[in-house]
C-alpha positions as CSV (number, residue, x, y, z in Angstrom):
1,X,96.6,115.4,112.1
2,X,100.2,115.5,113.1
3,X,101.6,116.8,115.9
4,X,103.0,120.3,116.7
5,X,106.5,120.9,116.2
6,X,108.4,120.4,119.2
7,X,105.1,118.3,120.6
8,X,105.3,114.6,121.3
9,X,105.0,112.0,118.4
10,X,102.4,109.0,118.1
11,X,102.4,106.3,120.7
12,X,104.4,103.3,119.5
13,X,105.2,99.9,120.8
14,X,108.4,100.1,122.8
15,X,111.2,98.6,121.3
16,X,114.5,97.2,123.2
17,X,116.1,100.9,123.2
18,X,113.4,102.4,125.4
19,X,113.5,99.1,127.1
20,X,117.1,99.9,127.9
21,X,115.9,103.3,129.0
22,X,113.4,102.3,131.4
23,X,116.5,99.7,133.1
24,X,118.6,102.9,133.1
25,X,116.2,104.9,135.4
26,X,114.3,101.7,137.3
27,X,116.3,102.2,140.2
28,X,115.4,106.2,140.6
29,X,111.4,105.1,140.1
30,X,111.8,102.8,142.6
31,X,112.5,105.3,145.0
32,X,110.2,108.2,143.6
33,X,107.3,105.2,143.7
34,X,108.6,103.5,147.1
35,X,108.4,100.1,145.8
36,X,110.7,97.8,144.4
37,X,109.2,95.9,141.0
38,X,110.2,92.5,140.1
39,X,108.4,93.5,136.5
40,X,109.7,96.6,135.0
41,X,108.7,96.2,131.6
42,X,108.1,98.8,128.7
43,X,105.0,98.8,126.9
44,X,104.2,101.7,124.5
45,X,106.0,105.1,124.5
46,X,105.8,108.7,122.7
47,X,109.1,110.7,121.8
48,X,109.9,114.1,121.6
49,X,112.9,115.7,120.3
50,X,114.4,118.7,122.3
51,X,118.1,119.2,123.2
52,X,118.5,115.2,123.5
53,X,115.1,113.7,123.6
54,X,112.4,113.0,126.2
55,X,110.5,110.0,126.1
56,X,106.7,109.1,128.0
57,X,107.3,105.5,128.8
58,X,104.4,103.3,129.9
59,X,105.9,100.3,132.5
60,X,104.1,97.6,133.0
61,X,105.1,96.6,136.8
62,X,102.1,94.8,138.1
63,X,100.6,98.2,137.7
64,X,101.1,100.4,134.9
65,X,103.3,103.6,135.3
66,X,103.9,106.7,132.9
67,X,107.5,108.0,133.0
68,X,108.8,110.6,131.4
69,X,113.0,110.6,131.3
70,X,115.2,112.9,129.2
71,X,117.9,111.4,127.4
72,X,121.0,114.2,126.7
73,X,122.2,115.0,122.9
74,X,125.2,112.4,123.1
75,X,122.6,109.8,124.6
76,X,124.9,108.7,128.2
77,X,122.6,110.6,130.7
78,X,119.7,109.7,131.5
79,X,117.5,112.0,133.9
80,X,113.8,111.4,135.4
81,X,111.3,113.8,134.7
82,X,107.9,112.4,136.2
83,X,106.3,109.3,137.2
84,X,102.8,108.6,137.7
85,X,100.5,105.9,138.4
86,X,98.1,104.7,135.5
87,X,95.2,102.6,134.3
88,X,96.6,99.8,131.6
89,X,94.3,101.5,128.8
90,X,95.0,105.1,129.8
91,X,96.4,107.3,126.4
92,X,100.2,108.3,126.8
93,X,99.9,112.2,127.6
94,X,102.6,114.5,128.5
95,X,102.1,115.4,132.8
């Protein structure tokens, strides 16, 4: 079944572009989290396309995070949505 329009795509393997997103945004989930990570390290993610694009970004940083930054049309801003702490096996859903 394939998701809604507008909804969230599959979960994929994260590649070295949402890697670069997650480095882009470490520093603001550092301070929404209150604690610095040596590891910051994407692991699987889910896209969606909407005036730019927002992306659910599982980090691996000891723990496991779910973020959720939007990315603008011209891709040079980068903006946290959410951040919330996860379970390694827990399913990439939209918060």
């Amino acid at each position: 079944m394939s998701d809604p329009v507008g909804g969230y795509g599959p979960t994929e393997d994260a590649t070295p572009e949402i890697q670069k997103i997650c480095d882009k945004v470490k520093t603001e989930v550092e301070k929404e989290t209150g604690k610095n990570s040596k590891e910051f390290r994407a692991i699987k993610y889910r896209s969606q396309v909407v005036n730019g694009a927002n992306f659910l970004i599982k980090v691996h940083v000891g723990d496991y995070l779910h973020i959720i930054v939007h990315v603008n049309l011209p891709g040079d801003e980068f903006s946290l949505s959410g951040v919330q702490q996860h379970a390694k096996d827990d399913p990439l859903e939209p918060f």
